[in-house]
C-alpha positions as CSV (number, residue, x, y, z in Angstrom):
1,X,53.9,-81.6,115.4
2,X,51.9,-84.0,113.5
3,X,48.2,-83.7,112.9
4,X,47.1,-86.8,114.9
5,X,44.5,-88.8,114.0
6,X,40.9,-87.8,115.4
7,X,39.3,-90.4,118.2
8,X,36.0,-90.6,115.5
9,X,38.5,-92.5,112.8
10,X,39.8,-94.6,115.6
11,X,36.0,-95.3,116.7
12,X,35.1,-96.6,113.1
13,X,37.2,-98.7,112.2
14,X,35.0,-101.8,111.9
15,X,37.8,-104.4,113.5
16,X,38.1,-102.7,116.7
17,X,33.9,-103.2,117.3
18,X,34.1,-99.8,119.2
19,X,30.9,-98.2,121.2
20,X,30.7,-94.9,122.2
21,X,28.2,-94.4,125.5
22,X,29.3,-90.9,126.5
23,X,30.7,-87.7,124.6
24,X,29.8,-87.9,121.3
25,X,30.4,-84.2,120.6
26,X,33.7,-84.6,121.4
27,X,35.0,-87.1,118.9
28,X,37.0,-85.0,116.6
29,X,39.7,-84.3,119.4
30,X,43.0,-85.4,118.1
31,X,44.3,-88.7,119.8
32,X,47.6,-87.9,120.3
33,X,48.5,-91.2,121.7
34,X,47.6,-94.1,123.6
35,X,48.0,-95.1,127.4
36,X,46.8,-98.2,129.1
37,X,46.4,-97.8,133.3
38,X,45.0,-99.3,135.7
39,X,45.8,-96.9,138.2
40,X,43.3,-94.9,140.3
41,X,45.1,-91.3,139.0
42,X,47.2,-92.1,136.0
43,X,47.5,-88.2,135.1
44,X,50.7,-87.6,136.7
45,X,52.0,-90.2,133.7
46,X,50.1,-88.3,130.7
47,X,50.6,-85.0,128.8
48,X,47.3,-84.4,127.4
49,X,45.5,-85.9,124.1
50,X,46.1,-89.6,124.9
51,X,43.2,-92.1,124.9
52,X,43.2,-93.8,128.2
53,X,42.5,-97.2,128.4
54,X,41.3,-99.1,131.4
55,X,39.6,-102.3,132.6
56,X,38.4,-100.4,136.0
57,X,39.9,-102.8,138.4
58,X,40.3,-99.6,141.0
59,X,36.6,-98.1,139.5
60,X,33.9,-98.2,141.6
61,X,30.8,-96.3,142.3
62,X,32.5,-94.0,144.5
63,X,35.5,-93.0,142.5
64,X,34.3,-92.6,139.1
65,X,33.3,-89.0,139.3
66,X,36.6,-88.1,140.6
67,X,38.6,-90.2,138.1
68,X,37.0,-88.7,135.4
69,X,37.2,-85.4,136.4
70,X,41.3,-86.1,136.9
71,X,41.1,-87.0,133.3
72,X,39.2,-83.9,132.3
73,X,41.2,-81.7,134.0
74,X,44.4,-83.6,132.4
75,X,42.8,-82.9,129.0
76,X,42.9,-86.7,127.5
77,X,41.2,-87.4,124.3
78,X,38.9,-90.4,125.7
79,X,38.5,-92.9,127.5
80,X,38.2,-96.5,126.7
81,X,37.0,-99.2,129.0
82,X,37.7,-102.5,128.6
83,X,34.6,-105.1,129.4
84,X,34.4,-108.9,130.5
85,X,37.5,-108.7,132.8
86,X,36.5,-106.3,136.2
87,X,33.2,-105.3,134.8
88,X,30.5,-107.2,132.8
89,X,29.5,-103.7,131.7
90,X,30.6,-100.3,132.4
91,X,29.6,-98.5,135.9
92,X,26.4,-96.3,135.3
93,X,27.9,-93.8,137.1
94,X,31.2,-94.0,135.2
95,X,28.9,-93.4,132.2
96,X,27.0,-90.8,133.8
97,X,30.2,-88.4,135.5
98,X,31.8,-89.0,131.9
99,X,28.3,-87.2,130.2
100,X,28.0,-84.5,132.3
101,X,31.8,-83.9,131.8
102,X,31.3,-83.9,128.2
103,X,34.5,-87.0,128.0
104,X,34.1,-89.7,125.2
105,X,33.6,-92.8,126.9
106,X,34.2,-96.0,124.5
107,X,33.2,-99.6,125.3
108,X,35.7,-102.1,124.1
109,X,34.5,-105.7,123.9
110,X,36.4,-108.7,125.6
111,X,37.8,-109.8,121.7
112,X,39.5,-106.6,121.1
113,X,42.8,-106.4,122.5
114,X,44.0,-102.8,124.1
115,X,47.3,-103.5,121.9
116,X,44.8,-103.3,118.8
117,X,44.1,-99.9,119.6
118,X,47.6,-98.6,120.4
119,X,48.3,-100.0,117.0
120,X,46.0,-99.0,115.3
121,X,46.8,-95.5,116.5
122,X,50.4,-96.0,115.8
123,X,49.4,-96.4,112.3
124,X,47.5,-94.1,111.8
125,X,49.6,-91.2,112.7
126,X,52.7,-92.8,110.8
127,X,49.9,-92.4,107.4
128,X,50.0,-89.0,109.0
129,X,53.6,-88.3,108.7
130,X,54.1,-90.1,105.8
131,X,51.8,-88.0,104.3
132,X,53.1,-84.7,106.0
133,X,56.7,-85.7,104.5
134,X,54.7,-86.6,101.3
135,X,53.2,-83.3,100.5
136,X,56.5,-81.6,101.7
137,X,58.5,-83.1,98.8
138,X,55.6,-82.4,96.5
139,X,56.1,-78.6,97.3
140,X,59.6,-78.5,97.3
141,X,59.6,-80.3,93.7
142,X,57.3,-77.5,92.3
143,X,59.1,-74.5,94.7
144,X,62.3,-76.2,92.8
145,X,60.8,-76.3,89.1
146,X,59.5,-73.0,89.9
147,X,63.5,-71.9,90.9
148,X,64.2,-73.2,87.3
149,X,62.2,-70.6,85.4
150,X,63.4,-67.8,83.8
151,X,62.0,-65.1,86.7
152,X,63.9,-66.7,89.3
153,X,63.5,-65.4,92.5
154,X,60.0,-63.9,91.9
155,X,58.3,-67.3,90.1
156,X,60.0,-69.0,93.6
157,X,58.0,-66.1,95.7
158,X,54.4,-66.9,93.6
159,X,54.7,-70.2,93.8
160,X,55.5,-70.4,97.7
161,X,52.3,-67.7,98.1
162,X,50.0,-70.9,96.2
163,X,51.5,-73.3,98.1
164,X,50.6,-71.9,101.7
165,X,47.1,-69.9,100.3
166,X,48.7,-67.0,101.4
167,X,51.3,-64.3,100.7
168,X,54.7,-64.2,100.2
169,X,57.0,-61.0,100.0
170,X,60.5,-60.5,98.6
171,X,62.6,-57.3,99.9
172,X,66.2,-56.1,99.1
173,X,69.0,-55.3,101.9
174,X,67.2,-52.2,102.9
175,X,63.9,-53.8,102.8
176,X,62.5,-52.7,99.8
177,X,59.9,-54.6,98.5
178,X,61.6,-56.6,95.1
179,X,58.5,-58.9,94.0
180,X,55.3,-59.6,96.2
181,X,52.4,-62.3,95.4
182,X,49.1,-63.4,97.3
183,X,46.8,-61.1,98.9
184,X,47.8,-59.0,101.5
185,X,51.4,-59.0,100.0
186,X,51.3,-54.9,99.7
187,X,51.1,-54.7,103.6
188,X,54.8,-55.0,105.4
189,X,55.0,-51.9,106.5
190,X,55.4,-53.1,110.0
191,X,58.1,-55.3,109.0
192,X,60.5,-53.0,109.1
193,X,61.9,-52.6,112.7
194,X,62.2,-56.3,112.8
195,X,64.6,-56.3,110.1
196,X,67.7,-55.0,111.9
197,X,67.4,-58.1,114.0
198,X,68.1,-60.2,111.0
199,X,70.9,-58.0,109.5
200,X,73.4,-58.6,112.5
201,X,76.3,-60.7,111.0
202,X,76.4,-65.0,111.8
203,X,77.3,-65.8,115.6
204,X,76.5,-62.4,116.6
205,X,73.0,-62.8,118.0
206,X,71.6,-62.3,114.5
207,X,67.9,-64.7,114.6
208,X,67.5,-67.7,111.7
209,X,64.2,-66.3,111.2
210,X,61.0,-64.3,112.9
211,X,57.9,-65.1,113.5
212,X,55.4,-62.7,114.3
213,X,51.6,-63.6,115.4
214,X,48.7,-61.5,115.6
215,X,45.1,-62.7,115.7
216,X,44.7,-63.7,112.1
217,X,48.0,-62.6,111.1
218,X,50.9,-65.1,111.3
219,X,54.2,-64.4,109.7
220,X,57.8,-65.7,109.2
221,X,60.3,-63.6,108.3
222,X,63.9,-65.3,107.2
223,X,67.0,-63.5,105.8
224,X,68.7,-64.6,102.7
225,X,72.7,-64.7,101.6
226,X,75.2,-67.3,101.9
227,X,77.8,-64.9,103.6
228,X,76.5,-61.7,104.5
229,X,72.8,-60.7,104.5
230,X,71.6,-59.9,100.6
231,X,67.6,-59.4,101.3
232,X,65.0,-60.9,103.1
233,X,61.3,-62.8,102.2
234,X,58.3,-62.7,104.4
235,X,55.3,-65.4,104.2
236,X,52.3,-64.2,106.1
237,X,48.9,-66.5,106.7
238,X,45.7,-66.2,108.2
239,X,46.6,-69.1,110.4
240,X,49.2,-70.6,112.6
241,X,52.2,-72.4,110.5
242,X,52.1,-76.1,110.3
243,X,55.1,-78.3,110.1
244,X,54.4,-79.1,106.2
245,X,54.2,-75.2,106.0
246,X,57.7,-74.4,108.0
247,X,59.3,-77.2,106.0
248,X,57.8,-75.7,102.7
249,X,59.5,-72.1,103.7
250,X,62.6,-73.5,104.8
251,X,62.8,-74.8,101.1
252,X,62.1,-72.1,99.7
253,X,64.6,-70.1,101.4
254,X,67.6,-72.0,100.7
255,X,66.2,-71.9,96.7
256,X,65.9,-67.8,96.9
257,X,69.6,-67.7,98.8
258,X,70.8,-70.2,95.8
259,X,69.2,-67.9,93.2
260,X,70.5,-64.2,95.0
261,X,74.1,-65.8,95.3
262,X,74.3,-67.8,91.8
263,X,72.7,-64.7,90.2
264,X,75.3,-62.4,91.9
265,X,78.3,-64.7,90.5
266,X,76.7,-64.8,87.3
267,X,76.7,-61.3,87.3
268,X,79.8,-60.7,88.2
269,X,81.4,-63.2,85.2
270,X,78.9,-61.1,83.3
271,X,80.8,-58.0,84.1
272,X,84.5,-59.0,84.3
273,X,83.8,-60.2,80.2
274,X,82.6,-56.5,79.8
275,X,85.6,-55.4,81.3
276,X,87.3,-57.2,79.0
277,X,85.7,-56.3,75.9
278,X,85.9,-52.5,76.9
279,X,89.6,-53.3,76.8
280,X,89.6,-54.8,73.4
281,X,87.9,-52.0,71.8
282,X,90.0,-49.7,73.8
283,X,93.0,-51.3,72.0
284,X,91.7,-51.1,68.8
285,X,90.4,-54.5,68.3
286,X,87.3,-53.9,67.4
287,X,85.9,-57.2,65.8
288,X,87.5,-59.0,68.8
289,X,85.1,-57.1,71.0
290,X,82.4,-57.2,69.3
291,X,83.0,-61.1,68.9
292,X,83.2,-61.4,72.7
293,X,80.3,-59.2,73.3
294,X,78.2,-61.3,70.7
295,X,78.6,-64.2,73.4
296,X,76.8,-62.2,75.7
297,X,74.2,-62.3,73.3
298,X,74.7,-58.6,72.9
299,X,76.2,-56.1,70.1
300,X,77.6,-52.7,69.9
301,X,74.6,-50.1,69.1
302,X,75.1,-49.0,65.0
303,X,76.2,-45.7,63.7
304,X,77.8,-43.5,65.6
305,X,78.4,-44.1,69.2
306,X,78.9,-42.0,72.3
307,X,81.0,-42.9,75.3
308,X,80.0,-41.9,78.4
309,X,81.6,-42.1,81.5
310,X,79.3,-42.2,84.7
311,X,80.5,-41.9,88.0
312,X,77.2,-42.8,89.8
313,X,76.7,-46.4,92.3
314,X,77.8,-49.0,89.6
315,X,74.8,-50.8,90.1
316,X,72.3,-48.3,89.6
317,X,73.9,-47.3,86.3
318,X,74.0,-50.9,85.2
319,X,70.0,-50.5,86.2
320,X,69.4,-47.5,84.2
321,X,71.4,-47.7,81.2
322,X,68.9,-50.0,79.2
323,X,69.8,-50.2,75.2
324,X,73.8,-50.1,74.9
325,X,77.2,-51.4,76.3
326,X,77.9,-50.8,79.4
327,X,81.2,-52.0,81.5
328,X,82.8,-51.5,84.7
329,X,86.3,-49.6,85.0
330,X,88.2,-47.7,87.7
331,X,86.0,-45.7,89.6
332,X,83.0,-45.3,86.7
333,X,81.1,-46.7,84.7
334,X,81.9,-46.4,80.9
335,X,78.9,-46.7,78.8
336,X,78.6,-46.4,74.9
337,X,75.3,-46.3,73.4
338,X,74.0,-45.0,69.8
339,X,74.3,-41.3,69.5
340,X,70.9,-40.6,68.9
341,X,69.9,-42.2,72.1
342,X,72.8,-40.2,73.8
343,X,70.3,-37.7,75.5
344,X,68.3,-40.5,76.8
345,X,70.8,-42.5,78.6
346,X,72.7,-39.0,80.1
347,X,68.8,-38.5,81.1
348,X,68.7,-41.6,83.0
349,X,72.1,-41.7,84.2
350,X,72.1,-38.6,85.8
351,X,69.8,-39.0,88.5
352,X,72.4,-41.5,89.6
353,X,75.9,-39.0,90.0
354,X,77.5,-37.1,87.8
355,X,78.3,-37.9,84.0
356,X,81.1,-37.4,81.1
357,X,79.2,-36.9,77.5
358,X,82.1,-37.6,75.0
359,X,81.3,-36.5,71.2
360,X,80.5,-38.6,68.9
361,X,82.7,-41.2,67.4
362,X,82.9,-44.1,65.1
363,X,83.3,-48.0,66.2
364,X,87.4,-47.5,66.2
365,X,87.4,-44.4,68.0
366,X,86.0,-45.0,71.1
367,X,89.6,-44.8,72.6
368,X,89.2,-41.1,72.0
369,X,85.5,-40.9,73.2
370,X,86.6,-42.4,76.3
371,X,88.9,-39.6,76.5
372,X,87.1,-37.1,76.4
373,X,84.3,-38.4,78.3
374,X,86.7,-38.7,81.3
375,X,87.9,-35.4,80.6
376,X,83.7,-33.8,80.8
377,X,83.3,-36.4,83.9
378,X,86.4,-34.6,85.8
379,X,85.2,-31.0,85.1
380,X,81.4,-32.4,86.1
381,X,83.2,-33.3,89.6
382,X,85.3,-30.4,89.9
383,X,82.2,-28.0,89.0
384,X,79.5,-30.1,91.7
385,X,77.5,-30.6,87.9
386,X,75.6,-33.6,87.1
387,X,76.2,-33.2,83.0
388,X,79.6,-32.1,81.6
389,X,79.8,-32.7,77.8
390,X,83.3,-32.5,75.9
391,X,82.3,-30.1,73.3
392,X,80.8,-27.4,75.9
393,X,84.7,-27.6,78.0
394,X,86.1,-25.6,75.2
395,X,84.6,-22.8,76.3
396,X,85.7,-23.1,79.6
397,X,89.5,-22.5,79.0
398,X,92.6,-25.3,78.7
399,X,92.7,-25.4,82.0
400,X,88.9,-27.1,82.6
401,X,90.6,-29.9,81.0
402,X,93.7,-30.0,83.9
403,X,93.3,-32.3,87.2
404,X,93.6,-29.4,89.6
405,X,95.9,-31.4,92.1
406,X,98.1,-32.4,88.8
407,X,98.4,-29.0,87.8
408,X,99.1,-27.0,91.0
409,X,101.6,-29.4,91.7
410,X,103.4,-29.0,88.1
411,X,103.3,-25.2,88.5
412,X,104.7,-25.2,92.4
413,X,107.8,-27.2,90.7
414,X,108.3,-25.3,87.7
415,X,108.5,-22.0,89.5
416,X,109.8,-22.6,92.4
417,X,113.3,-21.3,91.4
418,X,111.7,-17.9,91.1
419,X,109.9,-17.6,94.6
420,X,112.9,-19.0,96.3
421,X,115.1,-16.3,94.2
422,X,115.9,-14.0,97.5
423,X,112.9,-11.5,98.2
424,X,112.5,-10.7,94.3
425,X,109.1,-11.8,94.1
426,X,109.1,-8.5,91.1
427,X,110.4,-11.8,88.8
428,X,106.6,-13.5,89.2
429,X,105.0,-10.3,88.1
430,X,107.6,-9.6,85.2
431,X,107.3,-12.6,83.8
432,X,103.4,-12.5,83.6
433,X,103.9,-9.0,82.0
434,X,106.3,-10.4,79.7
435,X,104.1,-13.4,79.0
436,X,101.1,-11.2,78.7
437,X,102.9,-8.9,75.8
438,X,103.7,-11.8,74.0
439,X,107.1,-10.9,74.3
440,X,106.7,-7.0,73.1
441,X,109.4,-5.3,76.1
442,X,108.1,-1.8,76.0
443,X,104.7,-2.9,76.1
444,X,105.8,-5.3,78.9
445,X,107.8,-2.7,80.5
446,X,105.2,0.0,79.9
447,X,103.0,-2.7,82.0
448,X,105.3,-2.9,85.2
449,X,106.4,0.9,84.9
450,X,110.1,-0.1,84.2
451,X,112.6,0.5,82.2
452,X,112.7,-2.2,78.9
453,X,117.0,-2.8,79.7
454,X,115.9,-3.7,83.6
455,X,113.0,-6.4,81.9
456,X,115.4,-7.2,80.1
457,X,117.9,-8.2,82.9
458,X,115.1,-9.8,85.0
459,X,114.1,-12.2,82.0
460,X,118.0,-13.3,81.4
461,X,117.8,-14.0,85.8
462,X,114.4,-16.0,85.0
463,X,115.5,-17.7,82.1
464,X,119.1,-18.6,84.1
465,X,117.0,-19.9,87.4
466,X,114.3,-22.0,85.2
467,X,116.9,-23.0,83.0
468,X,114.6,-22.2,80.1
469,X,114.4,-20.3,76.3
470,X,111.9,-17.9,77.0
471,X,112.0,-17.7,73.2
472,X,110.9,-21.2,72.3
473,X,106.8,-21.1,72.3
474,X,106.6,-24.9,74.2
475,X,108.6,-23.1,77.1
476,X,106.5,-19.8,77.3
477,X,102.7,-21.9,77.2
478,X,104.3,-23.7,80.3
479,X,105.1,-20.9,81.9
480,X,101.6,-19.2,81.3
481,X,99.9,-23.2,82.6
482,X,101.8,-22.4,85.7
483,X,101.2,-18.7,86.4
484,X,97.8,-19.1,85.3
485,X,97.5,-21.8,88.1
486,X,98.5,-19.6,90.0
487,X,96.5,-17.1,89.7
């Protein structure tokens, strides 16, 4: 609603010739508009706030107490009363009821038309919105200037605390607070439950925005995101809202939604070109990567690198990593980073799911790195460990470095032949002893309590079922992969 103009300004200007005979406290009430009636109870035609204007032709001594009180208990502005036409002057006790009721009363002289004063009115509460609309666009320019800046989102959130003299808040999808400005800013605590409300998807019931009012406490809550909810902002004043004020946080809505979802695309370019330069040094084409990654405005760290592979939520990893190159890929997050800020990164990564330390490697290596990176970031998943690095897996056997699934399935197949061989399930066993002797058949027979000639006849049956040498060396480590799998 516009802030109409007060029945004092309309009083003063000089044209009109206005005299005030009753009320005087009571000029600063808004005039809200302007009615002319002569009827003996107009009210059922007014809303509140007008200025009536009359030439009394119904007025007489015994009405006036009760017509005024009509309009008192209507709650008009005034009351004007036209003079020369009914009355040569205005009824004492018109004057009188409107005192003790506490109701401006206004003269108006013969020369000054009642149109005069609706226009005059009319004017001044079209200055009004004019200048409402006025200072609107002001605030939006400088909300939008402020949009421009570097910060974003947060020099929006500052600027729309100075615009309204209070505070202004900007949370995350789970209502974390993200920037805050203006005093009282800290305090949203009790913003919380409210929040679901706005979360519900389009069409679905979901609210445009909250308002909550306390006694000195008045706050609009609005969601932000294009498609899907992305984080909210909250503007809280001493006072009640005014229209400039909704207007102004209506603007600055739509400017934090264009920032979240411009800065989200932008990020995502950002990261498909970091997929693509992990590619390119994957391939070997170093100076092509680092060419694209100099585009970025970024470089590959110097000296030797290490690759790590983290398999935290993407975009906390993109958070913590700080100083080195870090890209999206499958399901982690490969990251290479100088090696002697290795320790640092896997400190800061960590905290965020488990991680892969590769060893180090030069610029043209990192194809390896990777490799064995993925490698530490399998056993850290197999093992429930946060920090697997490459070097430490030796000690852990070949078959730390084997995808479980991969290699249960590969020894199921490769020995099925033998389970499946009637009930001689004594072919297993001799083929682990054999294994186990490195081939020696008396130790191996000595180890199963058989004679070497009947070994000797089992490993011809294996060897016929496998269709193996059990003399070639790439046959037997197989064979001890599978039955090692096996337990």
């Amino acid at each position: 609603m516009v802030v109409a103009p007060t029945l004092r300004t309309v009083v003063r200007r000089l044209p009109l010739k206005l005299g005030v005979l009753a009320g005087h406290d009571a000029l600063d009430r808004r005039v809200r508009w302007v009615a002319v009636s002569e009827l003996e109870d107009p009210t059922p035609f007014l809303e509140g706030g007008e200025l009536v204007l009359t030439t009394g032709m119904r007025l007489d001594a015994g009405n006036a107490g009760p017509y005024v009180a009509r309009l008192v208990d209507r709650k008009v502005t005034g009351l004007g009363f036209g003079i020369g036409l009914g009355h040569e002057e205005i009824p004492a006790e018109l004057v009188e009821a409107a005192a003790e009721a506490g109701l401006p009363l206004i003269e108006v002289p013969r020369d000054t038309p009642f149109v005069a004063i609706s226009k005059l009115v009319s004017d001044l509460i079209a200055a009004e919105q004019y200048d409402e609309i006025s200072r609107a666009f002001a605030a939006q320019g400088r909300l939008t200037r402020a949009a421009l800046r570097p910060e974003g989102a947060a020099a929006v959130i500052d600027r729309l605390a100075h615009e309204l003299g209070g505070w202004a808040v900007l949370l995350d999808e789970a209502g974390a607070v993200r920037h805050a400005a203006g005093e009282g800013a800290a305090d949203v605590t009790g913003l919380m439950p409210e929040l679901g409300r706005l979360r519900r998807p389009a069409g679905r019931g979901a609210p445009a925005s909250l308002a909550l009012s306390t006694p000195g406490r008045h706050v609009v809550v609005q969601p932000l995101g294009a498609r899907r909810v992305r984080g909210f902002f909250a503007v809280g004043l001493g006072r009640p809202f005014t229209p400039v004020a909704h207007t102004v946080v209506n603007a600055a809505g739509s400017l934090l939604t264009l920032a979240i979802e411009h800065g989200r695309e932008h990020l995502s370019a950002e990261r498909r070109i970091r997929s693509a330069v992990l590619r390119l040094l994957l391939a070997g084409q170093a100076e092509a990567g680092k060419e694209t990654l100099e585009l970025l405005g970024e470089a590959l760290p110097p000296g030797p690198l290490v690759v790590l592979a983290a398999g935290g939520d993407p975009e906390a990893v993109f958070e913590a990593v700080g100083e080195g190159f870090a890209a999206a890929d499958a399901d982690r997050v490969v990251v290479v980073v100088a090696a002697a800020r290795a320790e640092d990164t896997v400190s800061a990564l960590r905290e965020h799911g488990p991680v892969g330390v590769g060893a180090p490697v030069d610029a043209g290596d990192l194809r390896a790195g990777l490799d064995q990176a993925d490698r530490a970031l399998a056993s850290a998943r197999r093992n429930a460990e946060r920090v697997m690095r490459f070097p430490d897996l030796a000690g852990q056997g070949l078959l730390s470095l084997l995808d479980p699934e991969a290699a249960e399935a590969f020894s199921s197949a490769l020995l099925a032949p033998l389970r499946e061989y009637g009930s001689r399930a004594d072919l297993l066993e001799s083929l682990r002893a054999y294994l186990a002797c490195n081939g020696h058949w008396d130790a191996a027979a000595q180890r199963l309590g058989v004679h070497r000639h009947t070994l000797r006849y089992r490993m011809r049956r294996v060897a016929e079922l496998l269709g193996r040498d059990l003399d070639d060396p790439a046959a037997r480590a197989e064979l001890w992969i599978a039955l090692a799998v096996t337990g």
